[in-house]
N, C-alpha and C positions, 0 to 999 in steps of 0.2 A: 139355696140362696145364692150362693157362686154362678149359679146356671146362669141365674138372670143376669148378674154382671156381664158376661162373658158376651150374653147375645146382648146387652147394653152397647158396650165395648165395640162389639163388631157393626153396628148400628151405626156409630160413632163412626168410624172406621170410613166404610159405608159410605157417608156425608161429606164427609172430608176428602175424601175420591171426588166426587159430586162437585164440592166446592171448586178442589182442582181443575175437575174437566169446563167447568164453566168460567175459571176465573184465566184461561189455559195454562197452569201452572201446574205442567210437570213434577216438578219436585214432589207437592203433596201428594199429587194424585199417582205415583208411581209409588212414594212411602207410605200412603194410606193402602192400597193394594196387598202391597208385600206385608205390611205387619196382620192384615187379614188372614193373606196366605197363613203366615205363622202359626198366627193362634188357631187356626182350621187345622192345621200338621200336627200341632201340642195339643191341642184339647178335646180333637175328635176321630171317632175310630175311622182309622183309615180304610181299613177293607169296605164299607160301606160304600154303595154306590151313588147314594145321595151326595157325599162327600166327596169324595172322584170328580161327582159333576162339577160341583161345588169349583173346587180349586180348578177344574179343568177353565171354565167361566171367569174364572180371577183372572187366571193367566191370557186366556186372549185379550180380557179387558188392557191386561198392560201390555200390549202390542200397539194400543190405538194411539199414535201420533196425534196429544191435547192441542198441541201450540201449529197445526199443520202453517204451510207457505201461506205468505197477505196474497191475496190477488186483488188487480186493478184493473178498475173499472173506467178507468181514463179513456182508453182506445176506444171501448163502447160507448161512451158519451160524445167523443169527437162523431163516430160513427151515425147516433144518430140528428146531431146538429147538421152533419154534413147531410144526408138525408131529408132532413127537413129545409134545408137552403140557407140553415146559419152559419153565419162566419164566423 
């Protein structure tokens, strides 16, 4: 019965990553991440390779810059007014 918490939990977990990456808020999505990490270190055999993958996968997930630079689109919209002959 614990199993299925654990993979509830990291489900959880999971989502709240998701959340972050779409809402670009860092915070969660790097806390949601790590406490995955966690419970994947505490509660699963490490030696396994499934597992390896597992965390290896986490870890680049939190490499990815949620909130990346705005870019504008100004210059290209002067760009194609000017092109079309609006002032």
């Amino acid at each position: 019965m614990k199993k299925i918490f654990l993979y509830q939990n990291l489900h959880a977990q999971i989502n709240y990553a998701a959340w972050g990456l779409l809402h670009e808020n860092t915070a969660i999505y790097a806390a949601s991440l790590a406490q995955a990490s966690n419970w994947i270190k505490q509660y699963f055999v490490q030696d396994s390779q499934t597992t390896q993958f597992i965390l290896q996968q986490l870890t680049e997930l939190q490499k990815i810059n949620v909130k990346p630079a705005s870019t504008t689109l100004s210059n290209t919209l002067q760009l194609f007014d000017h092109a079309k002959g609006v002032s």
